[in-house]
Structures are given as C-alpha cells and as structure tokens.
C-alpha positions as CSV (number, residue, x, y, z in Angstrom):
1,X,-53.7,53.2,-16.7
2,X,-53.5,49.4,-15.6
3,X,-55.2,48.8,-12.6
4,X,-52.5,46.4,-11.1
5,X,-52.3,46.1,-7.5
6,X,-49.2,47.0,-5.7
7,X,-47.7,46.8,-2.2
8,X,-46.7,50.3,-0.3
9,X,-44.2,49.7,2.5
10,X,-43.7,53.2,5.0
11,X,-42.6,52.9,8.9
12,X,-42.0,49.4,8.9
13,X,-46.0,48.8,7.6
14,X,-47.8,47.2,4.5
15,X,-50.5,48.6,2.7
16,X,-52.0,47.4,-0.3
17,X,-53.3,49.6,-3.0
18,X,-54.4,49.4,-6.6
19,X,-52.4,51.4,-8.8
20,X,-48.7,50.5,-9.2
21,X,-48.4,53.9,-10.4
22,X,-49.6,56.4,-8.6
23,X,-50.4,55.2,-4.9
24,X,-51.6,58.0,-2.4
25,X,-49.3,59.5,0.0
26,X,-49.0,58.3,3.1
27,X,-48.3,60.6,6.8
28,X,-48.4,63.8,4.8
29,X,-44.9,63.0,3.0
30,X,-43.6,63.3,-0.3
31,X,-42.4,59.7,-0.7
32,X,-45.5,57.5,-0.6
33,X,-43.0,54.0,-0.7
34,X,-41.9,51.0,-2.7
35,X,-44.3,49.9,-5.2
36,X,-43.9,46.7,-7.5
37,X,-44.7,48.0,-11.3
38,X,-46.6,45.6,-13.7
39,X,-43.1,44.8,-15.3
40,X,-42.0,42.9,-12.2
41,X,-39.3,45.3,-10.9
42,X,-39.6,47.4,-7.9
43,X,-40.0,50.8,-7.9
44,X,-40.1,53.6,-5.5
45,X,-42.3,57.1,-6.1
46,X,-41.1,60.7,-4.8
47,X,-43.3,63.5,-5.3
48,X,-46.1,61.3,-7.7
49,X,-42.9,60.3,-9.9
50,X,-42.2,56.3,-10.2
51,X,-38.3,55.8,-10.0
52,X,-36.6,51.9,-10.4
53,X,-36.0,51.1,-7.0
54,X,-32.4,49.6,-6.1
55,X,-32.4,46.0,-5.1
56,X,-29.4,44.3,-3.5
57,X,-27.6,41.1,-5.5
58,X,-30.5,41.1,-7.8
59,X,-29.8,39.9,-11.5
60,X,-31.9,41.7,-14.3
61,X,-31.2,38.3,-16.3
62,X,-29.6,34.7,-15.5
63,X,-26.5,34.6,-15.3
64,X,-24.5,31.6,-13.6
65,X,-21.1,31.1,-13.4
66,X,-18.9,28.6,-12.3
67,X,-17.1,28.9,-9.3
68,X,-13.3,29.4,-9.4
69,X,-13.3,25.7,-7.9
70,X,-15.1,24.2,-10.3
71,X,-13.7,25.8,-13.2
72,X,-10.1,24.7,-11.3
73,X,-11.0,21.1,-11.2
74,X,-9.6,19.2,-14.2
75,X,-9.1,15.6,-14.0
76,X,-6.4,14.7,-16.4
77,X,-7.5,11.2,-17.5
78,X,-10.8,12.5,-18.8
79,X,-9.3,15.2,-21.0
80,X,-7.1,11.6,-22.9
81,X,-9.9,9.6,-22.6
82,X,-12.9,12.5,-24.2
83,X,-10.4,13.4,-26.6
84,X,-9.8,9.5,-28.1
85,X,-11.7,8.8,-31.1
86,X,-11.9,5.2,-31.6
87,X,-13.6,2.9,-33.3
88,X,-14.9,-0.4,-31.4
89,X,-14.4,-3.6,-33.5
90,X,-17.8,-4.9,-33.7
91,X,-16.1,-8.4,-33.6
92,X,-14.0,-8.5,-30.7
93,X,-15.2,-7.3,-27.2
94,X,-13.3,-4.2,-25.3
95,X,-11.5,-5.5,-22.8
96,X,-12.0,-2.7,-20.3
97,X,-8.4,-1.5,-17.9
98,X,-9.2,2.0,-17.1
99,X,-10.3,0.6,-13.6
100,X,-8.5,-1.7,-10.8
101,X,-12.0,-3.2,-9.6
102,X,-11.9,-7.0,-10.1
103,X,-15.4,-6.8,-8.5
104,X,-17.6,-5.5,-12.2
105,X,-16.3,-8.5,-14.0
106,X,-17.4,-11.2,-11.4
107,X,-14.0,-12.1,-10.4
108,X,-14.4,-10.9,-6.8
109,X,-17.9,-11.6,-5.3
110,X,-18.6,-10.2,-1.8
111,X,-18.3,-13.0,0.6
112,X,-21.2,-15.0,1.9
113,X,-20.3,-13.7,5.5
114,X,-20.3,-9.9,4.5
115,X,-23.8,-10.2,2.8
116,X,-25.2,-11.6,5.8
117,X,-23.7,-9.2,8.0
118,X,-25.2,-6.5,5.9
119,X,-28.9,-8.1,5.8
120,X,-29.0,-8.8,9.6
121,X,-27.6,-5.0,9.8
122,X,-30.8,-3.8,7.9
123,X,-33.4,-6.5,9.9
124,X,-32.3,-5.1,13.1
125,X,-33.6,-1.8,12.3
126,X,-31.0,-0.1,14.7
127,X,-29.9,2.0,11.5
128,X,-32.3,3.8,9.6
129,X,-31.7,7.1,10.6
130,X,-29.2,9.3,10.4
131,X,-25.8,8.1,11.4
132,X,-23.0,10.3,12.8
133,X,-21.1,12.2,10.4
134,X,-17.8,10.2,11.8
135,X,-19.5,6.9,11.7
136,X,-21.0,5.2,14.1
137,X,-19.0,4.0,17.2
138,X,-18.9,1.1,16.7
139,X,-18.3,0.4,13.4
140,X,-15.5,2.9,13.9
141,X,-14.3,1.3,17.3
142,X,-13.8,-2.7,14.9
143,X,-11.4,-0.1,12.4
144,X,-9.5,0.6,15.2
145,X,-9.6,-2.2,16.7
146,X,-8.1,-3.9,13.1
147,X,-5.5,-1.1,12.3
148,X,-4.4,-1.0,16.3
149,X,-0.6,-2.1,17.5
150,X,1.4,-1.7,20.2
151,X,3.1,0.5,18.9
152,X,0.8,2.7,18.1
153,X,-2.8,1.8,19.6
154,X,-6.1,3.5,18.5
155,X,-9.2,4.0,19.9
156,X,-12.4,4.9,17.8
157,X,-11.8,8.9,18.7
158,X,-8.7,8.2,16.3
159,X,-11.2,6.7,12.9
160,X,-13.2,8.8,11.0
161,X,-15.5,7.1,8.0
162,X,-15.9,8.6,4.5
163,X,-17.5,7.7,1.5
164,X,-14.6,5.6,-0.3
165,X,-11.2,6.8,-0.2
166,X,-11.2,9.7,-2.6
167,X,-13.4,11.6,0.1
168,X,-10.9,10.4,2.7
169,X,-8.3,12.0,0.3
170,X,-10.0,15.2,-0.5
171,X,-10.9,15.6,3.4
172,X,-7.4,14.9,4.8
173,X,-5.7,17.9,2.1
174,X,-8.4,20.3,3.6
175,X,-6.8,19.6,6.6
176,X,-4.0,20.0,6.5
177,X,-3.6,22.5,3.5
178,X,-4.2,26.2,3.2
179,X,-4.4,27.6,-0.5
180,X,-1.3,28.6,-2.0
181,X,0.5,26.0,0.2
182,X,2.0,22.6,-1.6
183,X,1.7,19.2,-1.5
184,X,4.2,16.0,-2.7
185,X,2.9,13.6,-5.1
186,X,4.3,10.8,-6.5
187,X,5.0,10.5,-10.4
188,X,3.4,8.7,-11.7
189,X,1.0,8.4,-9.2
190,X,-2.8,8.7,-9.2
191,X,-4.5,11.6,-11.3
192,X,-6.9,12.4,-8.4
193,X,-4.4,13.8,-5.9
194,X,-3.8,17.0,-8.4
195,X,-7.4,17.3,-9.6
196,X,-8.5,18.3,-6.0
197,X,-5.3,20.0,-4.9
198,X,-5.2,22.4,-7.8
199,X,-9.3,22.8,-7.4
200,X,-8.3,24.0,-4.1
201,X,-5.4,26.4,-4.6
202,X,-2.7,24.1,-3.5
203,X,0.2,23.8,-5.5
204,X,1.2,20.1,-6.5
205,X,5.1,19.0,-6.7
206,X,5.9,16.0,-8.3
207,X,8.6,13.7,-7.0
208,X,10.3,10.8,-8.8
209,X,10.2,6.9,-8.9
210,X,13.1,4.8,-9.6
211,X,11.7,2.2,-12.3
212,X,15.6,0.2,-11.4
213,X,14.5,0.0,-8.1
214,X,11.3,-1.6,-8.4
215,X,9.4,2.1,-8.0
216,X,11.2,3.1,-4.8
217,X,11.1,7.0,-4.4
218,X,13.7,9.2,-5.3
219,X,14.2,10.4,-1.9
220,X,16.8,12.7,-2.8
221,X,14.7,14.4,-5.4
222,X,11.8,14.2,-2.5
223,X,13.5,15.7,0.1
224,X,14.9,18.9,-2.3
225,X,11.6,19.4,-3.3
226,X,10.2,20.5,0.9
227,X,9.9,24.1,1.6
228,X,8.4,26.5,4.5
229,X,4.9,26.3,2.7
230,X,4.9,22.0,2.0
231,X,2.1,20.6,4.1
232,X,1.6,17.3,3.3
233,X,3.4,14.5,1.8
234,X,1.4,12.1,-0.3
235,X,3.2,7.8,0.1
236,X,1.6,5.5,-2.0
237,X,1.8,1.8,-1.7
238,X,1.7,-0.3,-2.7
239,X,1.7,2.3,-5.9
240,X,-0.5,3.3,-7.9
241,X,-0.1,2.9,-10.9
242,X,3.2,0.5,-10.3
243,X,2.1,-2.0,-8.5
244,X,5.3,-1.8,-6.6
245,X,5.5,-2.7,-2.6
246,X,7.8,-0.9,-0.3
247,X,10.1,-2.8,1.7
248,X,10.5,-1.6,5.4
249,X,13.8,-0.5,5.6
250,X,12.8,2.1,2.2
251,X,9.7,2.8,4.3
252,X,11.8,4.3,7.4
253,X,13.6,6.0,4.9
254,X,10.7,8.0,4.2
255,X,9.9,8.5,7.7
256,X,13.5,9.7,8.3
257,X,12.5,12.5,5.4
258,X,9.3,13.6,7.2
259,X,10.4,13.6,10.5
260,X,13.6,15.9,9.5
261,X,11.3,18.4,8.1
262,X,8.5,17.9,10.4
263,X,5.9,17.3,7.4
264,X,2.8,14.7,7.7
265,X,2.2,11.9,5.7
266,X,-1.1,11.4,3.9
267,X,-0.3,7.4,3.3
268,X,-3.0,6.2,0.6
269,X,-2.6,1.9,1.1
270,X,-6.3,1.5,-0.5
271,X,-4.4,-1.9,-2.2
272,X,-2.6,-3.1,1.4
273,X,-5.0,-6.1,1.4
274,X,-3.9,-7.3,-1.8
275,X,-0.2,-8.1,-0.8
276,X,-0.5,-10.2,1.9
277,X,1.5,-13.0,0.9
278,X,4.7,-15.2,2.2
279,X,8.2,-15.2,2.3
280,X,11.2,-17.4,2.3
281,X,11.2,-18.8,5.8
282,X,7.3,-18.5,6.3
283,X,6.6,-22.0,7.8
284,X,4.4,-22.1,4.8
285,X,7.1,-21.9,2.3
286,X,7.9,-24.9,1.9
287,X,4.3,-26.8,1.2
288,X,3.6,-24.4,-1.4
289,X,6.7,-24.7,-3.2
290,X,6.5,-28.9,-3.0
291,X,2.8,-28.2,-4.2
292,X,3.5,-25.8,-7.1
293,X,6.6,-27.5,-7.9
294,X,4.4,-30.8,-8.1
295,X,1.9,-28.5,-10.6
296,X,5.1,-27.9,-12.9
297,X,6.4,-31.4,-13.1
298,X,2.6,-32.9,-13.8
299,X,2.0,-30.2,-16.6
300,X,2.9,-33.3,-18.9
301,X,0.6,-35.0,-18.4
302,X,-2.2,-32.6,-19.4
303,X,-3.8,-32.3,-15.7
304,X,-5.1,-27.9,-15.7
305,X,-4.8,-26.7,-12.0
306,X,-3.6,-28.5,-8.5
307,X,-5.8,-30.8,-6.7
308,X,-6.0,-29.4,-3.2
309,X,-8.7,-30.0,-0.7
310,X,-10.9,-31.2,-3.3
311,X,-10.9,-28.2,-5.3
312,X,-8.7,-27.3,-8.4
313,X,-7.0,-24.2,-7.8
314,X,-5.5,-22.9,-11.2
315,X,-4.1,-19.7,-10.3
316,X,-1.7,-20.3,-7.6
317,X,1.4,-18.9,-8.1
318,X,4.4,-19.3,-5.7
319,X,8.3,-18.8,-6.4
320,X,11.3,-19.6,-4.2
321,X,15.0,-20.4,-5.5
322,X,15.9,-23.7,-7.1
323,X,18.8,-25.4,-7.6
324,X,19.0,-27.6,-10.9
325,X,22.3,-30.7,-11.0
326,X,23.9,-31.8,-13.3
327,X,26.8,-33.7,-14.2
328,X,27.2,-32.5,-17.9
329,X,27.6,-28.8,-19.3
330,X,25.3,-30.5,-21.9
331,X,22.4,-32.0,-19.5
332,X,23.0,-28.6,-17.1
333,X,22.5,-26.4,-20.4
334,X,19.0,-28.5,-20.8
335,X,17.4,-28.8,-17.9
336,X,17.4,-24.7,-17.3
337,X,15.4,-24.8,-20.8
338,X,12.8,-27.3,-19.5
339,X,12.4,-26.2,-16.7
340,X,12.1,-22.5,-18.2
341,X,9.7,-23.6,-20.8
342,X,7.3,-25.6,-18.0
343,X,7.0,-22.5,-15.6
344,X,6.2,-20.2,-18.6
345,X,3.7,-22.7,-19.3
346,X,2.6,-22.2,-15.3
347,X,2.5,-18.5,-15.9
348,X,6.2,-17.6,-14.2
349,X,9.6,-17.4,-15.4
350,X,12.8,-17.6,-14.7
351,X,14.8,-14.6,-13.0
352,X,17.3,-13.9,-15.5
353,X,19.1,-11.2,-13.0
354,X,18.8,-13.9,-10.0
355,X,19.9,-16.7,-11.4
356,X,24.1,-18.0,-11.1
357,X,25.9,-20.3,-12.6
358,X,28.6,-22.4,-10.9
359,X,30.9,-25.4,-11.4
360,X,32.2,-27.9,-8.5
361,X,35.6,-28.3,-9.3
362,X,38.8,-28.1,-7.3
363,X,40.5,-26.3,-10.1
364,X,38.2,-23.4,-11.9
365,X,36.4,-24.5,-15.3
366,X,34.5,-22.1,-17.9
367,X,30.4,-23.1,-18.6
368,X,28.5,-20.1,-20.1
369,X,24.7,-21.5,-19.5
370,X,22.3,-19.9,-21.1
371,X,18.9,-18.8,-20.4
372,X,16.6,-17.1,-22.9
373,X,19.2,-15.7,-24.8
374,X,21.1,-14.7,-21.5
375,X,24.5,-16.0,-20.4
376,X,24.4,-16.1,-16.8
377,X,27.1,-14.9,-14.6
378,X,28.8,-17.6,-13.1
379,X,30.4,-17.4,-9.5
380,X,32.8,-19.0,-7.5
381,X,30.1,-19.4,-4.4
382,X,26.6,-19.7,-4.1
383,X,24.4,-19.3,-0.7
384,X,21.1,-21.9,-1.1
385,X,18.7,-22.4,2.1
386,X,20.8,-20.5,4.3
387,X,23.8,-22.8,3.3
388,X,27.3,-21.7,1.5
389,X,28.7,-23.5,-1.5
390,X,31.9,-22.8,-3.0
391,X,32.7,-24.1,-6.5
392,X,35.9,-26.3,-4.5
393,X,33.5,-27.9,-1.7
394,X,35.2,-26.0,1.1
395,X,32.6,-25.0,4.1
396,X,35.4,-24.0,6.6
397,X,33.7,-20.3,6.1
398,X,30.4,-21.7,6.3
399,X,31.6,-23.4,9.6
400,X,32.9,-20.3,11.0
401,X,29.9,-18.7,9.8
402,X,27.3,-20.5,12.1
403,X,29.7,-20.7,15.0
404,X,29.8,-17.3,15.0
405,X,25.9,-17.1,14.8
406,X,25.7,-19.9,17.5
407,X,27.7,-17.0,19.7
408,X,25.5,-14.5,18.7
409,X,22.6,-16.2,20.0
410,X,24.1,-16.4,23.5
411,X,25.4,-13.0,23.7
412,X,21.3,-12.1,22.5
413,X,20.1,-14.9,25.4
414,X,22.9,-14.4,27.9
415,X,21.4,-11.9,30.4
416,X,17.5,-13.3,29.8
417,X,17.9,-16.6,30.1
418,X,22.0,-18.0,30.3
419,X,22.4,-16.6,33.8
420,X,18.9,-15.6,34.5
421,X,18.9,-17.4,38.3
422,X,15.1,-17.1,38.3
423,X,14.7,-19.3,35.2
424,X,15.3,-23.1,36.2
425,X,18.3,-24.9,34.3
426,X,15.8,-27.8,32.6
427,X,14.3,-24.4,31.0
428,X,17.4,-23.0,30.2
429,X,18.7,-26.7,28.7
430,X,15.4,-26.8,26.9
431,X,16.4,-23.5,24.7
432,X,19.9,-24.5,24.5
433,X,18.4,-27.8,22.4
434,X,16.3,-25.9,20.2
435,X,18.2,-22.6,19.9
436,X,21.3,-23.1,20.4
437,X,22.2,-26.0,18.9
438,X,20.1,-26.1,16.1
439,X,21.7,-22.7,14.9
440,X,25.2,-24.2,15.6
441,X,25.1,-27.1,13.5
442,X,22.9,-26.1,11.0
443,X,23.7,-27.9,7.3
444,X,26.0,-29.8,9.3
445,X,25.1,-33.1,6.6
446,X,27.2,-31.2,4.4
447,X,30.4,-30.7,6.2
448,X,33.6,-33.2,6.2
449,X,33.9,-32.8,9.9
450,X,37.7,-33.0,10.7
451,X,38.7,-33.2,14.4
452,X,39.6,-29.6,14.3
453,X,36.0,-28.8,13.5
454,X,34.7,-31.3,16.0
455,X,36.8,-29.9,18.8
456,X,35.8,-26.1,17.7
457,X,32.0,-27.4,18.1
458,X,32.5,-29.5,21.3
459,X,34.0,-26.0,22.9
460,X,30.8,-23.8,21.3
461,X,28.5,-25.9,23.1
462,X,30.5,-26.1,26.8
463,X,31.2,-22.6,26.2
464,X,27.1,-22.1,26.3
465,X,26.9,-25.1,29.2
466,X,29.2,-23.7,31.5
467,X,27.5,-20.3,31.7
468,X,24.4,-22.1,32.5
469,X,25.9,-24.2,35.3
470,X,27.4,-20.8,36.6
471,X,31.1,-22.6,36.4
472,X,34.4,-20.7,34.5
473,X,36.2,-22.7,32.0
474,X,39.1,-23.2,34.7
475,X,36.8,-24.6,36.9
476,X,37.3,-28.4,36.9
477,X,34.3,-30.7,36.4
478,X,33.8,-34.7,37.0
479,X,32.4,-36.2,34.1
C-alpha cells in the first residue's frame, strides 16, 4: 500500500493521516471521513471501505462551452469579409473602405489644442486613479454643458461616458430592453445594432429607407412595425451607411411616431459634427459662392486650389443656384456645357433634376437645352434670390407677393412693438426702416413701377405709420 498522506475531515475538524486508504476511525463511528486518494479524487470510507466521494459542479475533464451569448453574437460583416478570397495585386496598393476613420490615413490629425489639453491633463497628476464609472464630473458637466438648450437643459446627472459609442450602444439596449422584447433598426443601417441585440435575446425589426427621398424613413412601414413588446427605436443620422441628413420637419415626423406609441429613441448622431455647413441665406453664402465661383472661372488658367488667407485651400466645395443669360438658343445651349464641364473639373456638377429652362418672350417660344444628355424642363416662371420671373416680364404677382409679406410682418410685430406704448416711436421707426421696408420693396430694381403700384406701396407704408402714431386712417393729418 502507498503511503500517501491524506486529510480526514469529522465534526467540523482536520486531521491528517498517512494512508489515503485506510485511515483510523475516529469517535468510535463507522465513517472515519473524507479522504483524498492518490488519484486526486475525493473519497469517503464507511466501515474500512473507500467509496468516490460526491463533489458539487466538479468536472472529471475540461470541458468549456460557450455561453448562449457568445455563441448568439454574429457580426454580419465578418462572416463576407472571412469568407472573401482575394488576391492582393502586388502592384497596386488596397485602398482600404471598410472603415469611416479619416484619422489612420493622416487626413485628420488631432488638433494642436486637444494634444495639449491631454498632456497638461496627465502633468497635473489629478488622474491617475480610478475614475468614476460615469465619468468624472467635470468632464461630464463640459458634455452637458455643449449638448444643453433651452429647450431642453442638462446637467452632468444627465451624461454618462463610455468607451466609444458602440459601448454607449450596447449599454443604452440593456436598458431599455428585456430579452424577447424588439427593437427598430434602420435598413440598411449599421451591422452592430443586430449583433448585440440578437446576442441578447432581443428580436431586431428592420424598417425601410426611401433611396427617392434622399434615405428618409419609411415611416409608414416604421410605424406598422411597433407592437406591445417594441422598446426602443433606433434614428440614425446622419445615416449610416447613406450618408443622408434629416431635415427637421422629417425629424418631427419621427418624433410624432414615438410619441404616439410612447417608444424611446436611441438616436445614434456619432457623424453630427461632420455636417455642419451653410445654407442659402447664411450671411456666409454669398462670399463663398463669389470665392468658389472665382475658383471655377480661373481653372483656365492652370492655378490648383483658391488663394485665401495665404493658404491654398483645394477642397472647398460650395453650391448655390445660378442663373446663366443669353441672348441666343445657340450661346444659351453653350454656356450650360462650359460651365458643366468647369465644375466637373472643380469636383461638382450640375443638378440635372434642379435645373429650368425658360425664355423671355411676351409670346411663348420652344428651346429644349440640353444638359448631359438631359433636356431640361422648361417653365413659364422661375423664383431666383427670393425674386419671381415670368417668361413675359410681369412681376404684378411678385408685387403682391411682398406686399402681402410686408403685412405679414406687421401683423407678427403689431402687438410687440406697433402699439407697444412702452417702446419709444424712434425705436419703433428704427424697425420700420430695416424690417419693414426692406421686406416691402424688396427686388424693387426689377419692377416697372406704374402709379397704381406706387400708390399700393405709399398706402403699405402709412398703413404701418399710422399704427405707430396711434392715428385711424380717417383721422386727418397736416403734412
């Protein structure tokens, strides 16, 4: 017999012996205790017989399984992407688009002011332990601080910080999802809103994007889709993969949807940053399209990129509508196809489903211009800088048009400011110049002004007077 030792364990107590087989008994019982046998595995003798003892969630071999999660979690671009087999060509580099980050090709460096920030951050030594598992406060209070509106203000109770936004993701479905409830997703949207739903038990329903509508959900399709067990509805934009930006008024469309079934948004705007840019009547407008249109009339002369505060800037791109003249259908039919052919040149093009085609004439007179290919549609008004044009020079309606808006503004000013008796009248005067009138007469070095459209203005402008001298127009005033 192997003299190995082994450990007796009786009444709570330990004794130590030498024979795993055959240890003495111990308080004049039968069952002298757990022993471990030479093999390893416990054992237990009755009455000088050695028995395997039972030993709870013990394994007699390794064996390690996947949990259900992790066998659930499938992310659907890696199954195309380790299933390609391709062949790189050793003479051409890969140009790499699997991932949005402009930042691994050197296109995006971190600003000067972020690095410093960072290094002082570390100097100060404030942070080297562990932080909150919210963030700290104050790094939480500035996102707040950033994202806060009147409308909705937020404090730092109201941020928490993740690692990147798929943990932001993956923590916000937790929340708000049980398993076997569902979640909205748009397709095509991004792959990593099923691979953790599904990992989790939640079932994922796709709804539609309208490619003719520039992405815009299918809200129709959306809304049929919500039932008793839909938690969370997942907005993306601007989209990914699409690229497309929601206007506002599709925006509060979506809002209407939630609200009516009382489901939360998750809204994923990782890209927001990227599409701050201008629109027609940003006060900007203008110098960028007298600067880019500069860049498209210079291209001639071989100059690469605009000149602007001493640095060359060769990747601006800025579009607003332009009107090209001519008195021809032959010059008017060439100067869309040089003009066409510079912008390409400038990286843009012409819009095709934007552009018009019209003919000042007092009687109506056929010219199919071309672009591309394309015969534009050709109309018998056009509207340019907030100005209507009618192929027979008429701006009557335009007249009556700004009239109109000139009321409009002093219905909108009349109670805070037209008869507002704590505002002064040189304040009140002081608006009606540059409100009022400006809105009345606007593009007013277009019109033929006959006396009845001088008269009609003279009255629009007494009309705004008179309320602001408190006087009726029956009551008679000297001049």
């Amino acid at each position: 017999m192997d003299n190995k030792a082994y450990v007796v364990q009786m009444n709570d107590k330990r004794v130590h012996g030498k024979s795993a087989i055959q240890p003495k008994p111990l308080n004049g019982t039968g069952v002298t205790g757990k022993g471990m046998h030479g093999n390893g595995i416990h054992h237990v003798n009755v009455n000088g017989s050695l028995y395997p003892a039972k030993v709870k969630s013990r394994r007699q071999m390794w064996d390690v399984q996947p949990s259900e999660m992790a066998n659930n979690t499938l992310n659907p671009i890696r199954a195309i992407v380790d299933g390609m087999k391709l062949t790189p060509n050793p003479d051409k580099p890969m140009i790499a688009l699997s991932i949005g980050d402009p930042t691994v090709f050197g296109n995006l460096p971190t600003d000067d002011a972020v690095l410093q920030a960072m290094k002082d951050a570390i100097d100060s030594q404030k942070f080297n332990g562990y932080a909150p598992s919210v963030g700290y406060l104050q790094s939480r209070q500035a996102v707040a601080n950033f994202y806060s509106c009147p409308e909705a203000p937020l404090q730092a109770e109201d941020v928490i910080l993740t690692s990147g936004c798929s943990q932001a993701i993956e923590l916000v479905i937790n929340v708000f999802c049980n398993p076997g409830d569902n979640i909205l997703v748009p397709c095509p949207g991004f792959s990593l809103y099923k691979t953790l739903a599904v990992s989790m038990g939640i079932k994922v329903k796709l709804y539609n994007l309208l490619p003719e509508k520039s992405w815009e959900i299918d809200l129709q399709h959306m809304e049929s889709l919500i039932d008793e067990r839909t938690s969370c509805l997942i907005v993306t934009n601007p989209s990914n993969p699409c690229g497309s930006v929601f206007k506002k008024e599709h925006l509060q469309k979506i809002l209407k949807v939630a609200s009516k079934h009382c489901v939360p948004i998750l809204a994923d705007e990782i890209y927001s940053d990227m599409v701050i840019g201008l629109c027609q009547g940003c006060p900007l407008s203008p110098i960028l399209f007298i600067t880019f249109m500069d860049r498209i009339s210079r291209c001639s002369q071989g100059v690469e990129g605009i000149h602007f505060g001493g640095l060359r800037i060769r990747s601006l791109l800025f579009a607003d509508d332009v009107v090209l003249l001519a008195s021809s259908e032959r010059d008017l039919q060439l100067s869309p196809e040089r003009f066409a052919a510079e912008c390409e040149a400038a990286g843009m093009r012409i819009s095709s489903s934007r552009s018009e085609t019209m003919v000042l004439n007092w009687k109506r007179v056929e010219c199919l211009l071309r672009v591309r290919d394309e015969v534009l549609p050709q109309v018998e008004e056009v509207k340019y800088l907030g100005v209507l044009f009618t192929s027979e020079g008429k701006l009557e309606r335009e007249i009556d048009r700004w009239i109109g808006a000139a009321s409009a503004v002093m219905r909108a000013l009349y109670r805070s400011v037209v008869v507002k008796r704590e505002l002064s009248q040189k304040a009140k005067l002081s608006i009606y110049r540059s409100i009022y009138v400006p809105t009345l007469t606007y593009g007013h070095e277009l019109w033929v002004v006959t006396e009845r459209t001088r008269s009609r203005i003279q009255a629009a402008k007494m009309s705004f007077l008179h309320r602001v001298a408190g006087l009726s127009l029956r009551d008679r005033v000297r001049r």
